[in-house]
C-alpha positions in Angstrom: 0.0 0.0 0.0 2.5 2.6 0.5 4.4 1.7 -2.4 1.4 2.7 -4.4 0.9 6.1 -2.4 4.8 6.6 -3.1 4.4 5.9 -7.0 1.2 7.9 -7.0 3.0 11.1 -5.4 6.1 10.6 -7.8 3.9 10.6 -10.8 1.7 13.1 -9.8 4.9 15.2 -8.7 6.8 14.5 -12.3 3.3 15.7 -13.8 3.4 18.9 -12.3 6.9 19.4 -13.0 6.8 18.9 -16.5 3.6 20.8 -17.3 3.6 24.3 -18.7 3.4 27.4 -16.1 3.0 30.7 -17.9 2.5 32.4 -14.1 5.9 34.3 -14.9 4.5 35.9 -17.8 2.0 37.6 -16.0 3.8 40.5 -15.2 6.2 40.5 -18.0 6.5 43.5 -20.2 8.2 44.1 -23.3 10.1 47.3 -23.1 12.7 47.2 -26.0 12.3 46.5 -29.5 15.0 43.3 -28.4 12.7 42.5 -25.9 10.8 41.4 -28.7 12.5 39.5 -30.4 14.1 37.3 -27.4 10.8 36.5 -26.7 9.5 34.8 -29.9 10.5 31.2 -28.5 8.3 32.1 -25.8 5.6 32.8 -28.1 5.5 30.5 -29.9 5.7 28.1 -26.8 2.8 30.1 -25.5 0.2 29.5 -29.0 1.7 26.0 -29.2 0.3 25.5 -25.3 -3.4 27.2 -27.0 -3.6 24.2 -30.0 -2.1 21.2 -28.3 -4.3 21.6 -25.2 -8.4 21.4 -24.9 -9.8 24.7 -24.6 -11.6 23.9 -20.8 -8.1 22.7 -19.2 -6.1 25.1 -17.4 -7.9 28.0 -18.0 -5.7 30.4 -16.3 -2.8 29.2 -18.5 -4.7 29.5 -20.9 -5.3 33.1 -20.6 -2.4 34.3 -19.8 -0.7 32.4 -22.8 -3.5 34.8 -24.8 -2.4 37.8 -23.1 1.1 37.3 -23.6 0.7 36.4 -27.4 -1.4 39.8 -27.8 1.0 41.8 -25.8 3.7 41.1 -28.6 2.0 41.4 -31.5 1.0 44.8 -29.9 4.2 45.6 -29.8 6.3 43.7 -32.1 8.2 45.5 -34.4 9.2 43.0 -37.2 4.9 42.5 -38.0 2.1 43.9 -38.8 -1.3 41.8 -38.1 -4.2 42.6 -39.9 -7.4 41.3 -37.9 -10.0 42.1 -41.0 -14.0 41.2 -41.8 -12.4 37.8 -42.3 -11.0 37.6 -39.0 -14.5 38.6 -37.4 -16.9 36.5 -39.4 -14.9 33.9 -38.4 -14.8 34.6 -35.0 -18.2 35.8 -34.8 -16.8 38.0 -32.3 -16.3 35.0 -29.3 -13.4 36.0 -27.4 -12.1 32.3 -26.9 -12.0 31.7 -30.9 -10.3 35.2 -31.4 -7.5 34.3 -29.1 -7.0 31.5 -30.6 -7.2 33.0 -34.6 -4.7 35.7 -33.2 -2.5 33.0 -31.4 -2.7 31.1 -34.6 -1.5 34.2 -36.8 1.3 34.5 -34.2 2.2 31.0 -34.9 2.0 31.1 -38.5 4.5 34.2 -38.8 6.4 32.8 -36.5 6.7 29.1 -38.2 7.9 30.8 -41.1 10.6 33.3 -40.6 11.9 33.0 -43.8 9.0 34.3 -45.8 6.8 36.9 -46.4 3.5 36.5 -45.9 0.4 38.4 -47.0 -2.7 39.5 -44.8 -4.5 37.0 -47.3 -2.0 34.0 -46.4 -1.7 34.7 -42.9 -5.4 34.4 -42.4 -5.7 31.6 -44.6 -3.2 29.5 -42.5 -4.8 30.8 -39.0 -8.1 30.1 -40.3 -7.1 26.4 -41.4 -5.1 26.2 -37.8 -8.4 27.3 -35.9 -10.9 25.0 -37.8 -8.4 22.1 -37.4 -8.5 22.8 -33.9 -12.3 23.1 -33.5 -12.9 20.3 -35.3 -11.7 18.1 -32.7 -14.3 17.4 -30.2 -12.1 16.7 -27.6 -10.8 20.4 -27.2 -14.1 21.2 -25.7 -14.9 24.1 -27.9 -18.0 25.8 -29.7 -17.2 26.7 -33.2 -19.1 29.2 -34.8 -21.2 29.2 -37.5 -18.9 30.2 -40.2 -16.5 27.1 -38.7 -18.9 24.6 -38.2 -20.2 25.2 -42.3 -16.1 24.9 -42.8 -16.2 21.8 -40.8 -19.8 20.3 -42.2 -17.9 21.3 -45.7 -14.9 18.8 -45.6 -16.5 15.3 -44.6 
């Protein structure tokens, strides 16, 4: 019996570890244009977090993931993010699918350094990244309308 007690608290330990914490990132502020560039890994760890985990677990990593991703493209100076009529009728204005469409236009710039993107690319890559993601049932999350016809239009 306490051998299982001791392998329960050493996996449950090892869990916690080697999950994601975004708590330092709270109070992080970009002051310098460098600051913004150092931080891209970061990012991009932060919109990877938004795709890879179900939209109802760990909420307040969740969130602050978003904030963090919208503080730099606030500031970034190396883009420029359109969020268009495209942007909004797929969103349908839901702040939980716009931080994720805006997470997924961080991610796509910042998958692909090495080239130039339009507004029309970059929202054509978020919107695939987003409807991928809200296809999957198991991320717990509502599409909207303009997604679920996207969805119902591809089986």
């Amino acid at each position: 019996m306490k051998k299982n007690i001791l392998i329960l608290a050493v996996v449950l330990l090892a869990n916690i570890s080697f999950s994601q914490n975004f708590k330092k990132l709270v109070n992080y502020e970009f002051k310098t244009e460098e600051s913004y560039t150092t931080e891209m890994d970061k990012v991009l760890e932060c919109a990877n977090y938004l795709f890879e985990n179900p939209n109802d677990e760990n909420e307040l990593n969740r969130l602050i993931a978003t904030q963090y991703i919208m503080n730099w493209m606030n500031g970034t100076p190396d883009y420029t993010f359109e969020i268009g009529d495209d942007a909004m009728s797929l969103t349908k204005g839901k702040q939980e699918l716009l931080g994720l469409y805006l997470a997924a236009m961080t991610k796509v710039v910042l998958d692909n350094p090495e080239e130039e993107l339009s507004n029309k690319e970059i929202h054509n890559q978020s919107q695939e990244i987003l409807v991928k993601y809200c296809s999957d049932e198991n991320n717990n999350i509502k599409p909207s309308k303009k997604i679920k016809k996207i969805i119902k239009s591809r089986k």
